[in-house]
C-alpha positions as CSV (number, residue, x, y, z in Angstrom):
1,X,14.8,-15.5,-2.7
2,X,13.0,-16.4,0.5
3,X,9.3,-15.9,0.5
4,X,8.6,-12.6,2.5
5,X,6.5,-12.5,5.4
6,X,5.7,-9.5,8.0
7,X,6.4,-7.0,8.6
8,X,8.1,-6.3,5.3
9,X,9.9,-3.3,4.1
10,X,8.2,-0.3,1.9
11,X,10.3,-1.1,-1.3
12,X,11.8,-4.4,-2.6
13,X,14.1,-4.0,-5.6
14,X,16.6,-5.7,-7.7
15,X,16.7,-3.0,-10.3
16,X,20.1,-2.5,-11.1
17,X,21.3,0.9,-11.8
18,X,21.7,0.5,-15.0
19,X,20.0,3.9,-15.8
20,X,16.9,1.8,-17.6
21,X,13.6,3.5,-16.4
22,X,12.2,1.3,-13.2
23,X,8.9,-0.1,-13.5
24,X,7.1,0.0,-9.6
25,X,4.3,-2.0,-8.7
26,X,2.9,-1.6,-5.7
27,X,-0.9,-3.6,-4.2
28,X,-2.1,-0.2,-2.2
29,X,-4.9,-3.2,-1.1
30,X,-6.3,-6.8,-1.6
31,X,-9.2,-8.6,-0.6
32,X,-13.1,-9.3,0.1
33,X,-13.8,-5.2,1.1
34,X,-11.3,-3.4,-1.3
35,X,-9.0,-4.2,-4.5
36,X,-6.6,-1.8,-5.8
37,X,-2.8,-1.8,-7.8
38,X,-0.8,1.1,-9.1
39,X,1.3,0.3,-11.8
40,X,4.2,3.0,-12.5
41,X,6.9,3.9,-14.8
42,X,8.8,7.1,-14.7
43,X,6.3,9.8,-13.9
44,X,3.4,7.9,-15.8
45,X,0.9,5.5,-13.7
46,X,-2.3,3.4,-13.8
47,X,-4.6,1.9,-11.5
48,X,-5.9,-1.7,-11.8
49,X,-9.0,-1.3,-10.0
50,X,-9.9,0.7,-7.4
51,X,-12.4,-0.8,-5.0
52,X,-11.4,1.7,-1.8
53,X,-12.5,4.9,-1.6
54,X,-10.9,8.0,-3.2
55,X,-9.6,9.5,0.3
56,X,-8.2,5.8,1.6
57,X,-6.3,5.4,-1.8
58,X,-5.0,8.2,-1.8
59,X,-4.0,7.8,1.8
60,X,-2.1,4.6,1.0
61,X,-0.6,6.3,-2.1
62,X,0.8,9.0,0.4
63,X,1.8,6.2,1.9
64,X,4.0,4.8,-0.1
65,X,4.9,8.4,-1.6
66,X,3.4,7.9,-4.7
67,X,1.0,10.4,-6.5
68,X,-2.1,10.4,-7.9
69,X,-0.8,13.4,-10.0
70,X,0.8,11.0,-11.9
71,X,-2.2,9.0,-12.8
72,X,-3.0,8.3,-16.7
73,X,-5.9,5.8,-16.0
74,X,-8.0,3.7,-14.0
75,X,-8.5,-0.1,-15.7
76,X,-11.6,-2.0,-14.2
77,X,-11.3,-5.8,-14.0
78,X,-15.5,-6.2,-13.3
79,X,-17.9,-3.7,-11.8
80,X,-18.2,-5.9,-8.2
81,X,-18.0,-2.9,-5.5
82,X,-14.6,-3.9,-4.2
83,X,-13.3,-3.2,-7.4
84,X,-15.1,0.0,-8.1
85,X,-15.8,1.5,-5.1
86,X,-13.2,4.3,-5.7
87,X,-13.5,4.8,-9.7
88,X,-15.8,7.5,-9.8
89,X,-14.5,10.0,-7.3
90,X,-10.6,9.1,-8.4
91,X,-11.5,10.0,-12.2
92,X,-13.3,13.1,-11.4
93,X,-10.4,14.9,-9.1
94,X,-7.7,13.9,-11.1
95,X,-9.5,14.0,-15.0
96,X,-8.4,10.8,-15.9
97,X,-10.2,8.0,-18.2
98,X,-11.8,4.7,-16.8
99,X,-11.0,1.8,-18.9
100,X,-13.2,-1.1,-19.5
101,X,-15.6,-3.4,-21.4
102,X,-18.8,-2.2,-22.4
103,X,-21.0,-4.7,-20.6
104,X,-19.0,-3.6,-17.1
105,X,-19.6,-0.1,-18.1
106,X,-23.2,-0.6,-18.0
107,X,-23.3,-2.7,-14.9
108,X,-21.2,-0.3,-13.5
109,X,-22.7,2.8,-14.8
110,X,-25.0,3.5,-10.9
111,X,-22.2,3.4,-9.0
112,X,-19.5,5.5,-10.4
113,X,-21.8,8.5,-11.9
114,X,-20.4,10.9,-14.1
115,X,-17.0,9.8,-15.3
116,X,-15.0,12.2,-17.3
117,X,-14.4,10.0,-20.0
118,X,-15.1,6.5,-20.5
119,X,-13.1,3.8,-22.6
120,X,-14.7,1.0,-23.7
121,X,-11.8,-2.3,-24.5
122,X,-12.9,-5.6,-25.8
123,X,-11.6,-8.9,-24.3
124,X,-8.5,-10.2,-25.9
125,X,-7.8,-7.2,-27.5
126,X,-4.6,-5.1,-26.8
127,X,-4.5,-1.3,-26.4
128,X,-2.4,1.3,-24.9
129,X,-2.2,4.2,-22.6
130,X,0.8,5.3,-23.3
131,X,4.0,4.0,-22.4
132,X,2.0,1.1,-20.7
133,X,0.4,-1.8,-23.3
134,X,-2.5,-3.4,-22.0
135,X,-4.2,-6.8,-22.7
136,X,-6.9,-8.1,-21.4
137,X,-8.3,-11.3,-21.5
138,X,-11.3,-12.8,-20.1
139,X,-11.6,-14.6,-16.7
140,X,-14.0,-17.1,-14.7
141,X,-16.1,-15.2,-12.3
142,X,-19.7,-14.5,-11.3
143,X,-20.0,-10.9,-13.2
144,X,-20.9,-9.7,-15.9
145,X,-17.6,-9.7,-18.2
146,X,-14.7,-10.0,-16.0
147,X,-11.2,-9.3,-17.2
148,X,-7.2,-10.1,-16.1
149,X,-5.1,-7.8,-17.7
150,X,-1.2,-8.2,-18.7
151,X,0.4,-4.9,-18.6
152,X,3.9,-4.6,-20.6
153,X,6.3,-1.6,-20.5
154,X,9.8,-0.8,-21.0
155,X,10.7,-4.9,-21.4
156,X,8.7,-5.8,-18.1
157,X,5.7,-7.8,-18.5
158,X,3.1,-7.4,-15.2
159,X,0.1,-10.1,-14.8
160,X,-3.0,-9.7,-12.8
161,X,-5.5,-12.3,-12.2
162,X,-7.9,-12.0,-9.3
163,X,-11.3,-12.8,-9.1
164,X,-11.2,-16.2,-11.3
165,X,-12.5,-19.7,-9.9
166,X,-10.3,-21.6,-12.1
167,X,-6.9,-21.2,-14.3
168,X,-8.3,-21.7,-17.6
169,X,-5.8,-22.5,-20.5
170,X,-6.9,-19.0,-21.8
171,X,-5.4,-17.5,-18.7
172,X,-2.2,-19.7,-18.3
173,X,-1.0,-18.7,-21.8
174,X,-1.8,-14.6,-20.9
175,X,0.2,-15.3,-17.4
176,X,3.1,-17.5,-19.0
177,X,6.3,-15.1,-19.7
178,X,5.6,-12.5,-17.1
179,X,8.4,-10.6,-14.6
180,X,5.7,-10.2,-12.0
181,X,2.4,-11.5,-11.2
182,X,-0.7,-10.7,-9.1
183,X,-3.1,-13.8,-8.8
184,X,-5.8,-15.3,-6.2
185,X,-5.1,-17.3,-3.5
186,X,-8.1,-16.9,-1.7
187,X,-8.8,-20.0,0.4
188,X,-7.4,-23.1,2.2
189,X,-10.0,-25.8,0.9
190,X,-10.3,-27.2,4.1
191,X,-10.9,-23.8,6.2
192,X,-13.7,-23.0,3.4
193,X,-15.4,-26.4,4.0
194,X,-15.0,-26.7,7.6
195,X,-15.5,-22.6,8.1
196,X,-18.9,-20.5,8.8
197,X,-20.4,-19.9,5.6
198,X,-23.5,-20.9,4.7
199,X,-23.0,-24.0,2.0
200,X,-24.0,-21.9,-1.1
201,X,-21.3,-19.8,-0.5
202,X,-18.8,-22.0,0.1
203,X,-19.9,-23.6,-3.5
204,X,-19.9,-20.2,-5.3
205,X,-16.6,-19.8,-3.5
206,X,-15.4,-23.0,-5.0
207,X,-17.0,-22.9,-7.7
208,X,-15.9,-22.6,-11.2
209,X,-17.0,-19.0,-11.3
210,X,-15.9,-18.3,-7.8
211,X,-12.2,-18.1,-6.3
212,X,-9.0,-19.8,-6.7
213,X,-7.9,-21.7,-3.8
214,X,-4.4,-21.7,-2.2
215,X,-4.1,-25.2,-4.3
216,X,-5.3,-23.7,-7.7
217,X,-2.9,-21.1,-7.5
218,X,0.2,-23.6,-6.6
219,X,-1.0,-25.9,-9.7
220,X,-1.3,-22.1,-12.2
221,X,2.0,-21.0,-10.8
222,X,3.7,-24.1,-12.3
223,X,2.1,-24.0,-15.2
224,X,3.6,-20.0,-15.9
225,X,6.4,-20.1,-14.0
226,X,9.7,-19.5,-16.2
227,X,13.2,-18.0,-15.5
228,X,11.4,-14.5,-16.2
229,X,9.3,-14.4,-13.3
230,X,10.7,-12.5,-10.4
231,X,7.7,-11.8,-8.0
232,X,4.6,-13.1,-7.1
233,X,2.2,-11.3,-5.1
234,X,-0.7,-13.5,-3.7
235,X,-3.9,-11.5,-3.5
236,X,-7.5,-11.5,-2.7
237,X,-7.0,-14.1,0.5
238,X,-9.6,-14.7,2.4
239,X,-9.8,-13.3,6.4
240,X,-12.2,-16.3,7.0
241,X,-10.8,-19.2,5.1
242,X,-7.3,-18.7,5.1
243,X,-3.8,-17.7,6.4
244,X,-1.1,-15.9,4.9
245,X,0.8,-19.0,6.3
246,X,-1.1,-21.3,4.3
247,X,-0.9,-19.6,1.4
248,X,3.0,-19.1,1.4
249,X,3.3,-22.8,2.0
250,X,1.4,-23.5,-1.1
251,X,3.3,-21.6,-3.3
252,X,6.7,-22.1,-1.7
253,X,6.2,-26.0,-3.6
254,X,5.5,-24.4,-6.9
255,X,8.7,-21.5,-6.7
256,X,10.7,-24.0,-5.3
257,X,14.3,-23.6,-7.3
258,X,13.4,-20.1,-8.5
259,X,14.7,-17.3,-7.6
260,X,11.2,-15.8,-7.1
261,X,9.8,-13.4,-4.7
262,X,6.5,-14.0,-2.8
263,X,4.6,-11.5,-1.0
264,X,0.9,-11.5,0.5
265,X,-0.8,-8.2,-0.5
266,X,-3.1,-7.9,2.5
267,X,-6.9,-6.2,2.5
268,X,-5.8,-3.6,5.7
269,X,-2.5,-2.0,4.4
270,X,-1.0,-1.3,1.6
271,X,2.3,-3.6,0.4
272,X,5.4,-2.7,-0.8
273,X,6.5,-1.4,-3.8
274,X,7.9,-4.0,-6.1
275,X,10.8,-2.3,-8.2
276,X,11.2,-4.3,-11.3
Protein backbone atom coordinates (compact mmCIF):
# COMPACT_ATOMS: atom_id res chain seq x y z
CA UNK A 1 0.00 0.00 0.00
CA UNK A 2 0.75 3.51 -1.06
CA UNK A 3 1.63 5.91 1.62
CA UNK A 4 -1.54 8.21 2.19
CA UNK A 5 -1.54 11.73 1.84
CA UNK A 6 -4.55 14.46 1.95
CA UNK A 7 -7.22 14.65 2.08
CA UNK A 8 -7.76 11.08 3.20
CA UNK A 9 -10.95 9.20 3.88
CA UNK A 10 -12.67 8.87 7.54
CA UNK A 11 -12.03 5.03 7.74
CA UNK A 12 -9.22 2.84 6.23
CA UNK A 13 -9.80 -0.91 6.63
CA UNK A 14 -8.70 -4.21 5.57
CA UNK A 15 -10.70 -6.08 8.15
CA UNK A 16 -12.08 -8.87 6.52
CA UNK A 17 -15.54 -9.85 7.47
CA UNK A 18 -14.65 -12.60 8.98
CA UNK A 19 -17.07 -11.87 11.95
CA UNK A 20 -13.72 -11.44 14.34
CA UNK A 21 -14.44 -8.27 16.57
CA UNK A 22 -12.48 -5.15 14.70
CA UNK A 23 -10.08 -3.34 16.63
CA UNK A 24 -10.30 0.82 15.45
CA UNK A 25 -7.69 3.16 16.11
CA UNK A 26 -8.19 6.41 15.38
CA UNK A 27 -5.34 9.77 16.28
CA UNK A 28 -8.46 12.34 17.24
CA UNK A 29 -4.95 14.80 17.32
CA UNK A 30 -1.06 15.03 17.23
CA UNK A 31 1.39 17.56 17.88
CA UNK A 32 3.27 20.55 19.84
CA UNK A 33 -0.46 22.01 21.29
CA UNK A 34 -2.52 18.71 21.81
CA UNK A 35 -2.01 14.68 21.83
CA UNK A 36 -4.73 12.43 21.89
CA UNK A 37 -5.62 8.41 20.48
CA UNK A 38 -8.72 6.37 21.03
CA UNK A 39 -8.18 2.89 20.98
CA UNK A 40 -11.52 0.74 20.44
CA UNK A 41 -12.83 -2.71 20.33
CA UNK A 42 -16.44 -3.59 20.19
CA UNK A 43 -18.20 -1.20 22.49
CA UNK A 44 -15.13 -0.90 24.92
CA UNK A 45 -12.41 2.09 24.43
CA UNK A 46 -9.37 3.89 25.87
CA UNK A 47 -7.67 7.02 25.45
CA UNK A 48 -3.83 7.32 25.17
CA UNK A 49 -3.51 10.73 26.33
CA UNK A 50 -5.63 13.44 26.14
CA UNK A 51 -3.85 16.81 25.76
CA UNK A 52 -7.08 18.78 24.13
CA UNK A 53 -9.72 19.90 25.99
CA UNK A 54 -12.79 17.90 27.03
CA UNK A 55 -15.30 19.80 24.61
CA UNK A 56 -12.60 19.60 21.33
CA UNK A 57 -12.23 15.74 22.03
CA UNK A 58 -15.28 15.16 22.26
CA UNK A 59 -15.94 17.21 19.12
CA UNK A 60 -13.44 15.16 17.12
CA UNK A 61 -14.98 12.01 18.65
CA UNK A 62 -18.38 13.12 17.16
CA UNK A 63 -16.48 13.45 14.47
CA UNK A 64 -15.52 10.41 13.63
CA UNK A 65 -18.84 8.95 15.28
CA UNK A 66 -17.27 7.55 18.03
CA UNK A 67 -18.42 7.90 21.76
CA UNK A 68 -17.04 8.78 24.83
CA UNK A 69 -19.81 6.57 26.37
CA UNK A 70 -17.86 3.97 25.52
CA UNK A 71 -14.78 5.04 27.35
CA UNK A 72 -13.13 2.51 30.04
CA UNK A 73 -9.98 4.69 30.67
CA UNK A 74 -7.69 7.44 30.05
CA UNK A 75 -3.74 6.14 29.97
CA UNK A 76 -1.19 9.14 30.40
CA UNK A 77 2.12 8.78 28.63
CA UNK A 78 3.76 12.00 30.92
CA UNK A 79 2.06 14.91 32.62
CA UNK A 80 3.47 17.60 29.77
CA UNK A 81 0.10 19.83 29.16
CA UNK A 82 -0.40 18.60 25.60
CA UNK A 83 -0.83 15.36 26.90
CA UNK A 84 -3.10 16.22 29.85
CA UNK A 85 -4.77 19.05 29.01
CA UNK A 86 -8.14 17.16 28.77
CA UNK A 87 -7.71 14.28 31.57
CA UNK A 88 -9.35 15.88 34.32
CA UNK A 89 -12.60 17.19 32.79
CA UNK A 90 -12.88 13.79 30.41
CA UNK A 91 -12.67 11.48 33.78
CA UNK A 92 -15.08 13.49 35.70
CA UNK A 93 -18.14 13.55 33.01
CA UNK A 94 -17.74 10.20 32.01
CA UNK A 95 -16.51 8.33 35.64
CA UNK A 96 -13.74 6.72 34.17
CA UNK A 97 -10.13 5.97 35.76
CA UNK A 98 -6.80 7.80 34.76
CA UNK A 99 -4.01 5.41 34.35
CA UNK A 100 -0.47 6.20 35.13
CA UNK A 101 2.85 6.09 37.05
CA UNK A 102 3.05 7.45 40.34
CA UNK A 103 5.73 10.09 39.74
CA UNK A 104 3.36 11.53 36.66
CA UNK A 105 0.50 11.43 39.05
CA UNK A 106 2.19 13.80 41.32
CA UNK A 107 3.55 16.02 38.68
CA UNK A 108 0.39 16.01 37.26
CA UNK A 109 -1.67 16.17 40.30
CA UNK A 110 -2.31 20.64 39.72
CA UNK A 111 -3.55 20.28 36.59
CA UNK A 112 -6.21 17.64 36.41
CA UNK A 113 -7.89 18.22 40.07
CA UNK A 114 -10.05 15.85 41.41
CA UNK A 115 -9.99 12.62 39.39
CA UNK A 116 -12.54 10.00 40.14
CA UNK A 117 -10.15 7.40 40.54
CA UNK A 118 -6.57 7.20 39.95
CA UNK A 119 -4.43 4.07 38.87
CA UNK A 120 -1.02 4.11 39.57
CA UNK A 121 1.17 1.33 36.78
CA UNK A 122 4.84 0.87 37.04
CA UNK A 123 7.11 0.97 33.99
CA UNK A 124 7.58 -2.39 32.36
CA UNK A 125 4.84 -3.88 33.99
CA UNK A 126 1.74 -5.18 32.11
CA UNK A 127 -1.91 -4.63 33.32
CA UNK A 128 -5.30 -4.72 31.94
CA UNK A 129 -8.46 -2.87 31.49
CA UNK A 130 -10.41 -5.26 30.30
CA UNK A 131 -10.43 -6.62 27.02
CA UNK A 132 -7.41 -4.36 26.24
CA UNK A 133 -3.68 -5.50 27.87
CA UNK A 134 -1.49 -2.79 28.40
CA UNK A 135 2.35 -2.48 28.68
CA UNK A 136 4.21 0.18 29.21
CA UNK A 137 7.72 0.75 29.09
CA UNK A 138 9.83 3.61 29.70
CA UNK A 139 10.85 6.35 27.10
CA UNK A 140 13.61 9.16 26.58
CA UNK A 141 12.11 12.48 27.26
CA UNK A 142 12.51 15.66 29.38
CA UNK A 143 9.68 14.68 32.17
CA UNK A 144 9.38 13.20 34.93
CA UNK A 145 8.68 9.33 34.04
CA UNK A 146 7.54 9.23 30.59
CA UNK A 147 5.97 6.04 29.15
CA UNK A 148 5.10 4.29 25.45
CA UNK A 149 2.62 1.88 25.87
CA UNK A 150 1.84 -1.42 23.63
CA UNK A 151 -1.76 -2.14 23.73
CA UNK A 152 -2.86 -5.87 22.73
CA UNK A 153 -6.44 -7.16 22.12
CA UNK A 154 -8.21 -9.73 20.32
CA UNK A 155 -4.70 -10.87 18.40
CA UNK A 156 -3.83 -7.12 17.44
CA UNK A 157 -0.87 -5.65 18.91
CA UNK A 158 -1.00 -1.43 18.81
CA UNK A 159 2.36 0.64 19.63
CA UNK A 160 2.71 4.15 20.61
CA UNK A 161 5.83 6.05 21.01
CA UNK A 162 5.78 9.77 20.98
CA UNK A 163 7.69 12.04 22.96
CA UNK A 164 11.11 10.06 22.89
CA UNK A 165 14.53 11.64 21.59
CA UNK A 166 15.96 8.42 20.69
CA UNK A 167 14.87 4.64 19.91
CA UNK A 168 16.51 2.96 22.68
CA UNK A 169 16.94 -0.97 22.40
CA UNK A 170 14.31 -0.97 25.35
CA UNK A 171 11.85 0.62 22.97
CA UNK A 172 12.68 -1.33 19.65
CA UNK A 173 12.08 -4.64 21.35
CA UNK A 174 8.40 -3.16 22.95
CA UNK A 175 7.64 -1.81 19.12
CA UNK A 176 9.03 -5.04 17.26
CA UNK A 177 5.88 -7.49 16.44
CA UNK A 178 3.14 -4.86 16.31
CA UNK A 179 -0.04 -4.64 13.62
CA UNK A 180 0.00 -0.84 13.99
CA UNK A 181 2.22 1.78 15.25
CA UNK A 182 2.07 5.48 16.45
CA UNK A 183 5.67 6.96 16.67
CA UNK A 184 7.50 10.60 16.40
CA UNK A 185 8.61 12.00 13.51
CA UNK A 186 8.83 15.34 14.56
CA UNK A 187 11.59 17.19 12.58
CA UNK A 188 13.57 17.47 9.34
CA UNK A 189 17.14 17.90 10.82
CA UNK A 190 18.00 20.43 8.57
CA UNK A 191 14.57 22.68 9.00
CA UNK A 192 15.39 22.38 12.99
CA UNK A 193 18.99 23.71 12.45
CA UNK A 194 18.42 26.14 9.84
CA UNK A 195 14.65 27.14 11.46
CA UNK A 196 13.83 30.04 14.19
CA UNK A 197 14.33 28.56 17.40
CA UNK A 198 16.49 29.80 19.69
CA UNK A 199 19.73 27.25 19.86
CA UNK A 200 18.75 25.65 23.24
CA UNK A 201 15.77 24.47 21.82
CA UNK A 202 16.88 23.26 18.89
CA UNK A 203 19.39 21.07 21.23
CA UNK A 204 16.62 19.90 23.67
CA UNK A 205 14.76 19.24 20.42
CA UNK A 206 17.63 17.03 19.27
CA UNK A 207 18.59 16.06 22.12
CA UNK A 208 18.61 12.69 23.56
CA UNK A 209 15.72 13.54 25.86
CA UNK A 210 13.98 15.53 23.17
CA UNK A 211 12.25 14.41 19.78
CA UNK A 212 12.78 11.93 17.18
CA UNK A 213 13.59 13.27 13.90
CA UNK A 214 12.09 12.21 10.51
CA UNK A 215 15.64 10.15 10.23
CA UNK A 216 15.38 8.45 13.76
CA UNK A 217 12.04 7.23 12.96
CA UNK A 218 13.15 5.81 9.29
CA UNK A 219 16.25 4.01 11.15
CA UNK A 220 13.36 2.56 14.34
CA UNK A 221 11.02 1.61 11.63
CA UNK A 222 13.58 -0.86 10.19
CA UNK A 223 14.61 -2.10 13.11
CA UNK A 224 10.50 -3.25 14.13
CA UNK A 225 9.23 -3.57 10.91
CA UNK A 226 8.05 -7.32 10.23
CA UNK A 227 5.40 -8.92 8.02
CA UNK A 228 2.90 -8.06 11.01
CA UNK A 229 2.90 -4.48 10.71
CA UNK A 230 0.07 -3.05 8.70
CA UNK A 231 0.02 0.76 9.59
CA UNK A 232 2.13 3.41 10.62
CA UNK A 233 0.91 6.60 11.74
CA UNK A 234 3.61 9.29 12.02
CA UNK A 235 2.80 11.69 14.84
CA UNK A 236 3.83 14.59 16.86
CA UNK A 237 5.45 16.49 13.56
CA UNK A 238 6.56 19.65 13.93
CA UNK A 239 4.51 22.95 12.20
CA UNK A 240 8.01 24.67 12.32
CA UNK A 241 10.51 22.11 11.39
CA UNK A 242 8.94 19.92 9.16
CA UNK A 243 6.55 18.78 6.34
CA UNK A 244 4.24 15.97 6.09
CA UNK A 245 6.19 15.59 2.71
CA UNK A 246 9.36 15.10 4.38
CA UNK A 247 8.33 12.91 6.71
CA UNK A 248 6.53 10.45 4.26
CA UNK A 249 9.67 10.41 2.18
CA UNK A 250 11.54 9.20 5.16
CA UNK A 251 9.60 6.46 5.91
CA UNK A 252 8.60 5.50 2.46
CA UNK A 253 12.74 4.05 2.45
CA UNK A 254 12.13 2.13 5.55
CA UNK A 255 8.39 0.44 4.33
CA UNK A 256 9.67 0.03 1.10
CA UNK A 257 8.52 -3.80 -0.02
CA UNK A 258 5.87 -3.84 2.74
CA UNK A 259 2.62 -3.81 2.42
CA UNK A 260 2.36 -1.01 5.04
CA UNK A 261 0.12 1.87 5.53
CA UNK A 262 1.47 5.31 6.32
CA UNK A 263 -0.56 8.20 7.50
CA UNK A 264 0.44 11.69 9.10
CA UNK A 265 -1.81 12.26 12.20
CA UNK A 266 -1.95 15.99 12.05
CA UNK A 267 -2.21 18.56 15.29
CA UNK A 268 -5.61 20.53 13.59
CA UNK A 269 -7.92 17.52 12.72
CA UNK A 270 -8.59 14.43 13.71
CA UNK A 271 -7.34 11.25 11.25
CA UNK A 272 -8.92 8.45 10.25
CA UNK A 273 -9.96 5.54 11.80
CA UNK A 274 -7.60 2.66 11.29
CA UNK A 275 -9.71 -0.61 11.19
CA UNK A 276 -7.43 -3.46 12.08
Amino acid sequence: MEPISKPFPKVISDHNGSGVTTVSVCTLASGSKGNCIYISTADKAILVDAGLSGREIEYRMRQRDLSPQTLQAIIVSHEHSDHIRGVGVLARRYSVPVFMSRETACAAQSSLGRLPSCCHFEPGMPFTIAPFSIHPFNVSHDAVDPVGFTIAMNGCRIGVATDLGIATGLVEEHLKGCHLLVIEANHDLEMLINGPYPWHLKQRIKGRNGHLSNDAAEALLRTVISNDLRYVVLGHLSETNNTSTLALKSVKKAVSGHHVHVVVAEQDRCGPVIML
